[in-house]
Structure formats: C-alpha cells, structure tokens
C-alpha positions as CSV (number, residue, x, y, z in Angstrom):
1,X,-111.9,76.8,80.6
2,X,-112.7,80.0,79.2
3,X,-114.0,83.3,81.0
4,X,-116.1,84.8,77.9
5,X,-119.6,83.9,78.0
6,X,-121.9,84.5,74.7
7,X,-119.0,84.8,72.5
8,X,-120.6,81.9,69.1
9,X,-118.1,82.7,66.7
10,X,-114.3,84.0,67.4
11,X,-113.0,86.8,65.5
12,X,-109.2,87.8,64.5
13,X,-107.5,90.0,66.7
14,X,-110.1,89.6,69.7
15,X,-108.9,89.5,73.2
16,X,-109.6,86.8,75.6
17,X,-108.5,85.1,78.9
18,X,-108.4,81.6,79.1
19,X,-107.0,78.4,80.8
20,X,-104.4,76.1,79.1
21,X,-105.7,72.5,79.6
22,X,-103.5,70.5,77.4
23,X,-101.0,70.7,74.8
24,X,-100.5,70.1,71.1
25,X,-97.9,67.6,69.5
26,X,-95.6,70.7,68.7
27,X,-95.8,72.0,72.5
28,X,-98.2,74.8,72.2
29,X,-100.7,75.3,74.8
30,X,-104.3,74.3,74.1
31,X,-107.6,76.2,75.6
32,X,-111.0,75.6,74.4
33,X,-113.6,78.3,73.3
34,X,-116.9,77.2,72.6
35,X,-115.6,73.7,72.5
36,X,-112.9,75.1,69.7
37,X,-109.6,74.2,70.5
38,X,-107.0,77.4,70.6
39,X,-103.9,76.9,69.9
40,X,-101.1,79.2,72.5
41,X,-97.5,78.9,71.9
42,X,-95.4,79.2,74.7
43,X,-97.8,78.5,77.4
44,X,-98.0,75.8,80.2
45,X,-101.1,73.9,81.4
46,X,-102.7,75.3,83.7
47,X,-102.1,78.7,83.0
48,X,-104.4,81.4,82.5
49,X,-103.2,84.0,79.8
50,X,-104.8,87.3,78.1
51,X,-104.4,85.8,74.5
52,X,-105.4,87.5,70.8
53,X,-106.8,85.5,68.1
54,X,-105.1,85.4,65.0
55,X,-106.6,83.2,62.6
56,X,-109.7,80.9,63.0
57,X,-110.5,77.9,61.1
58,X,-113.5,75.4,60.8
59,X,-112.3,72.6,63.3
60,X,-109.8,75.2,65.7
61,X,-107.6,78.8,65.9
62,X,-104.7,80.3,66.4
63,X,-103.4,83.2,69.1
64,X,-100.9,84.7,70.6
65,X,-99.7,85.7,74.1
66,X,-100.6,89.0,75.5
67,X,-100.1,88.9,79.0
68,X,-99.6,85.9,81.5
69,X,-102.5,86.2,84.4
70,X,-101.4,83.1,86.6
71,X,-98.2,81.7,86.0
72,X,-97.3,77.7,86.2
73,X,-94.9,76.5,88.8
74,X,-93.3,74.8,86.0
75,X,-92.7,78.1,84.3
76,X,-88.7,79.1,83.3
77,X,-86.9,81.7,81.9
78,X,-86.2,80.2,78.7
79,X,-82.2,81.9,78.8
80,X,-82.1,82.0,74.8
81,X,-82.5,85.2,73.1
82,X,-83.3,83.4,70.0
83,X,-85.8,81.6,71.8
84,X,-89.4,82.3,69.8
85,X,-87.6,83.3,66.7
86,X,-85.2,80.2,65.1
87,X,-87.9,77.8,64.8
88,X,-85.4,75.3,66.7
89,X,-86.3,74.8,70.7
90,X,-89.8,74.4,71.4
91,X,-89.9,73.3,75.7
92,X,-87.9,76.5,76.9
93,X,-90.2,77.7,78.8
94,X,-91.0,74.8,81.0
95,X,-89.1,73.0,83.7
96,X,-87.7,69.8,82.4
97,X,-90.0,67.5,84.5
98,X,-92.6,69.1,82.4
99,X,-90.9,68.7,79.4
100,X,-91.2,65.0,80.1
101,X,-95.0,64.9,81.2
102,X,-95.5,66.8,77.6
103,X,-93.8,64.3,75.5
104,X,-94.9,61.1,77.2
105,X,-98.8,62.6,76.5
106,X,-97.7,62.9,73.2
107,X,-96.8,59.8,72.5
108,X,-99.7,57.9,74.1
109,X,-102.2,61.0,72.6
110,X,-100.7,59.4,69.3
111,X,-101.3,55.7,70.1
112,X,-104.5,56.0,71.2
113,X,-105.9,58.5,69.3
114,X,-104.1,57.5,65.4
115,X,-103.4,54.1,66.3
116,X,-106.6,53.3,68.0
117,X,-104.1,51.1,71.0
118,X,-105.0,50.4,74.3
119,X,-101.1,49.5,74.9
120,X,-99.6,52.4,76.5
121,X,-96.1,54.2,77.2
122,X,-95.7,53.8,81.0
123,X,-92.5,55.8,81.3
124,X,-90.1,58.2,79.5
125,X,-86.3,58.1,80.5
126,X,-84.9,61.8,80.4
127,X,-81.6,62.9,79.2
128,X,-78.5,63.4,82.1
129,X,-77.9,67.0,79.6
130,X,-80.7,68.9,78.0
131,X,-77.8,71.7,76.9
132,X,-74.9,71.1,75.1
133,X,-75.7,67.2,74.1
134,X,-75.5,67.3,70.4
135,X,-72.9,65.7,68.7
136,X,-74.0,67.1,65.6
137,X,-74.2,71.2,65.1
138,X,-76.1,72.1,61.3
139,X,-76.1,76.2,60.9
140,X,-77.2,77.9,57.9
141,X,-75.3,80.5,56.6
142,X,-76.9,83.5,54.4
143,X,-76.8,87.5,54.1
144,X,-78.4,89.9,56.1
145,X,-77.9,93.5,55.1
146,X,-74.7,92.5,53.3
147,X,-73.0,90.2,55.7
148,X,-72.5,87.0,55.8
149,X,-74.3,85.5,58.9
150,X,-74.8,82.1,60.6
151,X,-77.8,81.0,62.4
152,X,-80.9,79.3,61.7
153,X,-84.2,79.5,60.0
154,X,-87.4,81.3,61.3
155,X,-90.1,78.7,61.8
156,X,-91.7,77.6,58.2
157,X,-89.8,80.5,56.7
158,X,-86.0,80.5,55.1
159,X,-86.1,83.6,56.6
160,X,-82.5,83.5,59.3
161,X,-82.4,84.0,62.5
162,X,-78.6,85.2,63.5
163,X,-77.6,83.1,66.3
164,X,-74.3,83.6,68.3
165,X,-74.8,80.9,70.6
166,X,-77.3,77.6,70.9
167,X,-77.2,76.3,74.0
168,X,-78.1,72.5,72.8
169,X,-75.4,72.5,70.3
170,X,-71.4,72.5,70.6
171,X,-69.3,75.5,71.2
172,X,-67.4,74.6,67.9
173,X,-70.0,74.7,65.5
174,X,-70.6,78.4,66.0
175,X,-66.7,79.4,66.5
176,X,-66.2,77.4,62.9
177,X,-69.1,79.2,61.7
178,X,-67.9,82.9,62.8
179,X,-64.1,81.9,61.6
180,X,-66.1,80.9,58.3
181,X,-68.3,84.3,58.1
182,X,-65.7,86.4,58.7
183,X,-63.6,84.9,56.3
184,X,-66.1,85.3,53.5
185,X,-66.5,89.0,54.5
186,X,-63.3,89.7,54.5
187,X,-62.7,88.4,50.9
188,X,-66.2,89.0,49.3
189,X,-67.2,85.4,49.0
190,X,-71.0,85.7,49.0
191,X,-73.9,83.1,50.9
192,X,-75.7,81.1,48.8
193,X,-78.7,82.9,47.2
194,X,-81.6,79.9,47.4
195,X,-84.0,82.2,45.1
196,X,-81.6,82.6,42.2
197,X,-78.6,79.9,42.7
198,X,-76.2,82.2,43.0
199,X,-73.5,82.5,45.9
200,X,-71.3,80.0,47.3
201,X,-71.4,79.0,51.3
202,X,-75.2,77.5,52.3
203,X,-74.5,75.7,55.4
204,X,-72.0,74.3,58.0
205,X,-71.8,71.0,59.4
206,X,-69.9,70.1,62.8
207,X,-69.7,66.8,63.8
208,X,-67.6,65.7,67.5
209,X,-67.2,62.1,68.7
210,X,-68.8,61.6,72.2
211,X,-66.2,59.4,73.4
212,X,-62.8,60.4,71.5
213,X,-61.3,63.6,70.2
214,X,-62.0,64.1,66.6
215,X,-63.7,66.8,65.5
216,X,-65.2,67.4,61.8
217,X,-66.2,70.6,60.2
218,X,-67.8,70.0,57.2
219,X,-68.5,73.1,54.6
220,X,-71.6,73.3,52.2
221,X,-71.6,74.8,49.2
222,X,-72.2,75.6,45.3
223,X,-68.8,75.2,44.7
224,X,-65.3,75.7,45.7
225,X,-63.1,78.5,47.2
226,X,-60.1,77.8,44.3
227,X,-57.4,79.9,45.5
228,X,-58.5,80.8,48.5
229,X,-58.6,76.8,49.9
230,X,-55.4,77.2,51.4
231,X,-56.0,80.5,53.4
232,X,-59.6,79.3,54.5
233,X,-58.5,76.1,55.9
234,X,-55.6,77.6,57.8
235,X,-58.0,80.4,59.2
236,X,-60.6,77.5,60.4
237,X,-57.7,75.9,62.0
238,X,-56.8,78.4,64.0
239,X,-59.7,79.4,64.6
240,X,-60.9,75.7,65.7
241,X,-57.7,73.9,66.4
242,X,-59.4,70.4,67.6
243,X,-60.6,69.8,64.5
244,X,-59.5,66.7,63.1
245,X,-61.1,67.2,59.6
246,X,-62.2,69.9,57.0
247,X,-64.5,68.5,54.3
248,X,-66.2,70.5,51.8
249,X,-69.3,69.0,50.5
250,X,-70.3,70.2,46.6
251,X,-74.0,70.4,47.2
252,X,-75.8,71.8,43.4
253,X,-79.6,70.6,44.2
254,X,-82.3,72.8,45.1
255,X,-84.7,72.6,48.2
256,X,-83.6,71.9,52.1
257,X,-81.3,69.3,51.4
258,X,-78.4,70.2,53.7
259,X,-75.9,67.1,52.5
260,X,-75.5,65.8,48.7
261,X,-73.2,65.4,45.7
262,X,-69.7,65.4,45.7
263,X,-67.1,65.2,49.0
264,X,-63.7,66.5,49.3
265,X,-61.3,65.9,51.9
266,X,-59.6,70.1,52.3
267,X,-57.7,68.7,55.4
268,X,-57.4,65.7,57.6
269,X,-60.0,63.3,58.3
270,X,-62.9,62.6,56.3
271,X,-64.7,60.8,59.1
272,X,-64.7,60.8,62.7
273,X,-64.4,57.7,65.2
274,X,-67.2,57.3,67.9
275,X,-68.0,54.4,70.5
276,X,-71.5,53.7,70.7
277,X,-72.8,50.3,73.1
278,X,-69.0,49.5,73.5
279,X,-68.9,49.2,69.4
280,X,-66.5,51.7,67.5
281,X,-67.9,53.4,64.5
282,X,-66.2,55.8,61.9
283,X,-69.1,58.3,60.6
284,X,-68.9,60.1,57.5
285,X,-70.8,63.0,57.0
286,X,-73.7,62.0,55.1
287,X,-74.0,58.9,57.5
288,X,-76.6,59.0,59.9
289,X,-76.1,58.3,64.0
290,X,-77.4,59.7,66.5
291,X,-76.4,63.1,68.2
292,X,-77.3,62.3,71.9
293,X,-75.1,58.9,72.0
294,X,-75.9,58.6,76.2
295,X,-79.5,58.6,75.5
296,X,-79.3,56.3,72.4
297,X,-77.2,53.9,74.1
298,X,-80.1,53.5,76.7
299,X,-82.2,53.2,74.2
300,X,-80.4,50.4,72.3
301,X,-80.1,48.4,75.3
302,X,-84.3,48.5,74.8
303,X,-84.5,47.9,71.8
304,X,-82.2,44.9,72.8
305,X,-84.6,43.5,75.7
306,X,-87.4,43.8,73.3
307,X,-85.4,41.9,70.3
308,X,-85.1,38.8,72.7
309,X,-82.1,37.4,70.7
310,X,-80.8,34.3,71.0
311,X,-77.8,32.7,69.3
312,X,-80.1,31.0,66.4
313,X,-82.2,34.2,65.1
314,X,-81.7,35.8,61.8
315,X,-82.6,39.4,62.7
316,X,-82.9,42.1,60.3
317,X,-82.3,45.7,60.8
318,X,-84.4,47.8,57.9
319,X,-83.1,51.8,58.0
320,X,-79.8,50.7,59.5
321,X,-78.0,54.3,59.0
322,X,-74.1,53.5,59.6
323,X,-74.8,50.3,61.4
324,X,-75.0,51.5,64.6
325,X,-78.5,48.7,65.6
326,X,-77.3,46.4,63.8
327,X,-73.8,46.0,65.4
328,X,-75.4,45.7,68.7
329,X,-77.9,42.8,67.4
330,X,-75.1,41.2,66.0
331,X,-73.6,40.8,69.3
332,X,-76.6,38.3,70.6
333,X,-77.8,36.7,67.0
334,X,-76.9,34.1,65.0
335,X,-77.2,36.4,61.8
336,X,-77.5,39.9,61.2
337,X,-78.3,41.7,57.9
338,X,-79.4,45.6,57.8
339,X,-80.9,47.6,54.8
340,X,-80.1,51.5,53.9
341,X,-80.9,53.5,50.7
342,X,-77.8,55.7,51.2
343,X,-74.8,53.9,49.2
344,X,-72.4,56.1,51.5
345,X,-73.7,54.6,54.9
346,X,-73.8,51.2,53.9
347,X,-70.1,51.2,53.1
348,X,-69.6,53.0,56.4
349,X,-71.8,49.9,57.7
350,X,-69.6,47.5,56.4
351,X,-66.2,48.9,57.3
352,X,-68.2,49.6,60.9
353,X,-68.5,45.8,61.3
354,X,-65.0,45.2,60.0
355,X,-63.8,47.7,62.5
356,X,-65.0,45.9,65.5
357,X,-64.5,42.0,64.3
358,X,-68.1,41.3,63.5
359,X,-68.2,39.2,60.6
360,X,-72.4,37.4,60.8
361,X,-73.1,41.2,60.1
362,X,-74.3,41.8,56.2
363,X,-75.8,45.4,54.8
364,X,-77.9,45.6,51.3
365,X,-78.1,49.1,50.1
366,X,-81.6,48.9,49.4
367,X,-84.8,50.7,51.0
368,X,-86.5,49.1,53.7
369,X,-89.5,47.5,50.6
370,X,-87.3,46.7,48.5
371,X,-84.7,44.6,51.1
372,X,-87.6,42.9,52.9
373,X,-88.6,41.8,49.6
374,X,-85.1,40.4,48.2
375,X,-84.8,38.9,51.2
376,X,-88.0,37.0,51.4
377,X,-86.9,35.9,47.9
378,X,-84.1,34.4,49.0
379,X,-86.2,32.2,51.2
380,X,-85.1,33.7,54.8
381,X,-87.1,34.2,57.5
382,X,-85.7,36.3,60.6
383,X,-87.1,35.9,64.1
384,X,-87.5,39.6,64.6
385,X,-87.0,42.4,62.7
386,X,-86.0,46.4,63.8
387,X,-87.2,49.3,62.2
388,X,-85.8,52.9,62.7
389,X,-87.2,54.9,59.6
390,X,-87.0,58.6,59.2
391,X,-89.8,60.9,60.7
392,X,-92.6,59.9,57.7
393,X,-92.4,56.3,59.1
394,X,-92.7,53.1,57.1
395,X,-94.4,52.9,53.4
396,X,-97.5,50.5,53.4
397,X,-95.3,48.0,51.0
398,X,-92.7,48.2,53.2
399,X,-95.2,46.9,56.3
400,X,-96.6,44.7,53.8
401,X,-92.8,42.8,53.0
402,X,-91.9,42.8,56.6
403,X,-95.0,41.1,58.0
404,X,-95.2,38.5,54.9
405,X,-91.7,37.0,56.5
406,X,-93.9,36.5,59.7
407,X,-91.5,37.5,62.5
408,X,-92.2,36.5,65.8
409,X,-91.3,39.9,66.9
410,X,-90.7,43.8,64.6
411,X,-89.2,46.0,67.6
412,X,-90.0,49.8,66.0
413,X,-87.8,52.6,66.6
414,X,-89.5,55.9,65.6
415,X,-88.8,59.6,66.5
416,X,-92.2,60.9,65.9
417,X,-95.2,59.3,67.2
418,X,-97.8,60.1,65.0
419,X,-96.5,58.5,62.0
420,X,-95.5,55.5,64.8
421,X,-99.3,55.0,65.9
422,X,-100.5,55.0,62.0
423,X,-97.5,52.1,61.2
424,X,-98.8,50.3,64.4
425,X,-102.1,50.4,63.3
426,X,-100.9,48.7,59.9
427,X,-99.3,46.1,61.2
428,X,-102.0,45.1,63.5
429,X,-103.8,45.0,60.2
430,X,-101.8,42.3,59.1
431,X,-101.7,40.2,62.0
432,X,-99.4,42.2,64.9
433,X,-99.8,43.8,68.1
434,X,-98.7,46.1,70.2
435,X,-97.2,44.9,73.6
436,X,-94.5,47.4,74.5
437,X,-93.8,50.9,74.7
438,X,-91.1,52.8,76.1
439,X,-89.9,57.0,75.4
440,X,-86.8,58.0,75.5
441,X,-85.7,61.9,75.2
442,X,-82.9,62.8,72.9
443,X,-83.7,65.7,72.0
444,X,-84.1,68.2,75.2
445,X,-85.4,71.6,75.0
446,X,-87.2,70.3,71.6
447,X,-90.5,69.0,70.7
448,X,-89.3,65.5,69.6
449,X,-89.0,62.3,71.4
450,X,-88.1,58.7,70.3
451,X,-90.0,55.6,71.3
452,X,-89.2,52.0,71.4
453,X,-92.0,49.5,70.7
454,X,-92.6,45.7,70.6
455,X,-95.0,44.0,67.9
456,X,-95.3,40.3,68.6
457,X,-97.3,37.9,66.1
458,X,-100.4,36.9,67.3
C-alpha cells in the first residue's frame, strides 16, 4: 500500500510513506508504488516507514529507511553494532518466529514461482541457538589507517568492516584473530594488499568440534612468517590455549578464494574430530561439513526418511564433501558410493569411513557429471541418489547423468532455493517430480536456509 496518489514515475532521493507487504529472497522489505516493487532493507511486513528512493530501474527501485511510522510486533533491537555494515546477518531485526515465516516464503516463493511446483514446503524446523552456533568462524584480516584489523567485508564491497565481536560465531575465532593482529602490529608484518599482491596475512580460519575438544586455527596467507613462526605460534597459544592445531595455509591465487594451495602443520593437529549422526569424522580445513551440526543432524535424519533405504539399494551421494551423507546412508544400504571434486575431502572421506568401520562406503574424486557418468558406464544403477551441491545448484549435464540411471528416488539437499526450484524444474523435464519438501534453518540471524526434497520417478 502506498499513501502518494498521482506520483507515475519515481524519482531518486524522493520521500515517501509506504506499507511493507512482503519480502525479497535477501530479507529486505517490499512495498509497491504504482504497481513497482520497492525494495526496503531492514523493514518488517506490515510496517509503515518514511522511505527515500535511491535508484529506480525498469521492472523495480531501491530506498532506504528514514523513519519507522508503525512499528511490527515482530520488531527487535538487532544488539550488533555491525549490524547494517558487514554484509553478514541479514534477520536482526526481526523476532526469530519471523525469521522462520520469511524463509519458509522464500522457499515456496522459489518453487512456485522458478520451478513452476504446486508441491509445497509445509514446515521449517528452527535452530535450538540462533547465536553462537557456528562451528566454523572465517574473518578477514586487512589495514585500516595502518593497522592491522579483523572483521568482515561491507556488503558487495572488499571494503572491511572491523568487528570485535559476532554474535553467530565462536569466541575463539576473534580472540585468535586479535592475538594474530596484534602480533603483526607489533612486528610490522603487513595484511594482504588484494589490489597489488603485496602483504602477507588475508584471513583466519577457526574451526571447533561440536561434540569434542579440538580446536583449529588455521592462518591464510601469501606466504610464511620465517623467523618469526616460533614467536607467533607461542603468542596464539597463549592467547587461545584450547587450540588443538595451528595450520598455515599458503594461499597465492587471486579473487575470494579463502582456502587453496599449499598446507602446513605450525603446531599440533592438522584436523579436528567431530561426531555427526553418531558417525565420527576428522575434518581438514579445506573439507567441507556443516557448521550448525544440531541442525544438520535433523536434517540428515530427512534426508534419510526420504532416501527410503533398504539393505539391497546402491545409493549414490553426488557433492559428498568429507562424507558426512554418505556415512549415514551407508548405515541402511547395501552399497554406498559418493563423488567430490576436491582431492583433499575425498581422502578425508575415505579415512572418515575407515574411522568408523564402514567398509560398503566408496568415494570417486570426480564432479557430480562426470561420476554419474563413470558410473553409469560401469553398468550400475542406484535406487536413489542424494544431491548437496554448492549454492549455484546442479549443471544441466549433471541432471542429465543422474536421471539417465533412472532412480526410483534423487533426495536434493540445497541451501538456496532458487537455484533448487530451477534443478527441480529440470528434472521434472526428464521424467521426475516433486513430492516432498521440508526447510531446515542452519543459518539463524542470516538470509539462508537449507531444504530437503524428494524426486520420485514417475
């Protein structure tokens, strides 16, 4: 609803008071001038807010907040001072219950308006902690007015955002990542300098076990500390003494890439042991698993309803990270075999299923194409297949390979719903539908949500 009358075409930096009516995949609020949708950050539905246009476009426009006329019940005070600024939490704002309502929409906004379904997501299980849950802390480190500082990026800018505190991530991360600034201060060891590849330090990695005690703190950068390896680990250990591991990571490439190239062991453990689903896993850095373990284990046990697996099925597990699916398939099939493109977790796959006795468990490094192809070459057919690609979802070939084996069922794993509803809509294409849905929130405070889907044959 908007209160301007006569207003045809909207113009930058004019003023208007609207009503928020819905809300966009990234959380903002959404009014409608004219039939043109406006797009408010960090507003609520139902709200009515002064707002100031900022950019306009064809098809919709952009504003800002300028002052809140009728508040939501569902209003909070976001208690983040970096809230707004580090591009990182999106839901602040709004009461967790609302939270939920907002990323259930989103996923069935996605299925039925990308994947053209009439199958919908009847319920979204919330996470027990919405601060403090992730296992895994990533902070980048860089200069601001000749200091080394830690924090995170400004929203589509590698601009950073100091940040003393994140109230979603583990207390160690940032006490390794002051110990770390302060020690580069203190001996003139410069940030990495993205623009012209000079510098050393470019992020830090912490990574806890859920259920256990090791801790690993993993440094990124252009290159080594030489002498100074000795003090710096000593100063991160007493800084952070329940770290079980240091790691330096030897990361040359350009770009976002936070983890590649070479590993080094400084200190300790290179890995850390976590129980996942009963299962004990040792994670390496690069290896991917998933940083709210309560919320994935929930959403395992899903994935395993939907699998329907019985003691004779060959099931296949394409994107299988460091095993963590495919372990719990193993568990109720006759024959398990899971596909990753990253050499590093496939070997931690392997040694995962050695760890816990599982031996009709095998792992191709191979994308998710490229294995269901091999595999149909070597004749085999699985009963069901699980998918759990990366935010971009599936490659047509890749839907192509895993519906020419004909499973009777492909359970999907995806954590973001728009590229979910366009793969859905390909594999009904080639002969599946949808009969399942069901959202799960691991990531609190945050615009993202996972959903679990069944595709039967038909």
């Amino acid at each position: 609803m908007c209160y301007l009358c006569n207003m045809d075409i909207l113009k930058k930096n004019q003023i208007l008071r609207v009503t928020i009516d819905a809300y966009s995949s990234d959380g903002s609020g959404i009014c409608r001038v004219n039939g043109l949708a406006v797009f408010v950050p960090g507003t609520i539905v139902g709200e009515e807010w002064e707002i100031r246009i900022l950019k306009v476009q064809a098809n919709c426009a952009y504003a800002r907040r300028e002052q809140l006329l009728l508040s939501s019940p569902a209003r909070v005070d976001p208690a983040c001072p970096a809230y707004g600024k580090c591009g990182g939490c999106d839901c602040r704002h709004m009461s967790y219950e609302e939270e939920l309502r907002f990323k259930l929409t989103k996923v069935n906004d996605a299925l039925r308006r990308i994947g053209k379904q009439t199958v919908i997501t009847e319920e979204i299980v919330g996470s027990e902690r919405i601060n403090a849950y992730r296992n895994k802390g990533i902070l980048a480190v860089g200069n601001l007015n000749g200091q080394a500082v830690s924090g995170f990026y400004r929203e589509r800018s590698h601009q950073i955002i100091p940040v003393s505190r994140c109230l979603i991530q583990d207390e160690l991360t940032h006490r390794a990542a002051d110990a770390l600034t302060q020690f580069m201060n203190e001996n003139n060891i410069p940030p990495y300098d993205e623009q012209n590849g000079t510098g050393v330090v470019r992020h830090v990695f912490c990574r806890r076990a859920y259920h256990g005690v090791d801790r690993l703190l993993c440094i990124v950068a252009r290159k080594g500390f030489g002498a100074k390896t000795r003090e710096l680990v000593e100063t991160l250990r007493t800084a952070c003494p329940e770290l079980t591991g240091i790691v330096l990571n030897i990361n040359k490439t350009e770009g976002n890439t936070v983890l590649a190239g070479e590993f080094h062991t400084l200190w300790g453990n290179s890995e850390i042991c976590d129980t996942l689903c009963g299962l004990e896993f040792n994670i390496a850095p690069q290896a991917f698993f998933q940083v709210n373990p309560p919320q994935a284990e929930r959403l395992y046990r899903k994935a395993l309803e939907y699998a329907a697996l019985t003691k004779d099925d060959l099931a296949f597990d394409l994107y299988c990270g460091a095993g963590t699916i495919s372990l719990c398939l193993a568990r109720e099939a006759g024959q398990v075999i899971g596909a990753e493109i990253v050499p590093e977790a496939i070997e931690n796959a392997k040694a995962n299923a050695s760890l816990n006795g599982i031996d009709n468990a095998e792992f191709l490094c191979a994308d998710a194409g490229e294995a269901a192809q091999r595999l149909a070459g070597r004749g085999l057919r699985p009963g069901v297949v699980v998918v759990d690609p990366p935010r971009k979802g599936m490659r047509e070939a890749a839907i192509a390979a895993v519906t020419s084996m004909q499973p009777e069922r492909v359970v999907y794993v995806s954590c973001e719903p728009s590229t979910l509803a366009r793969d859905i809509l390909r594999f009904q294409q080639l002969g599946y539908s949808l009969k399942a849905a069901t959202a799960y929130d691991l990531f609190p405070r945050t615009k993202h949500v996972e959903t679990v889907c069944l595709l039967t044959h038909t």
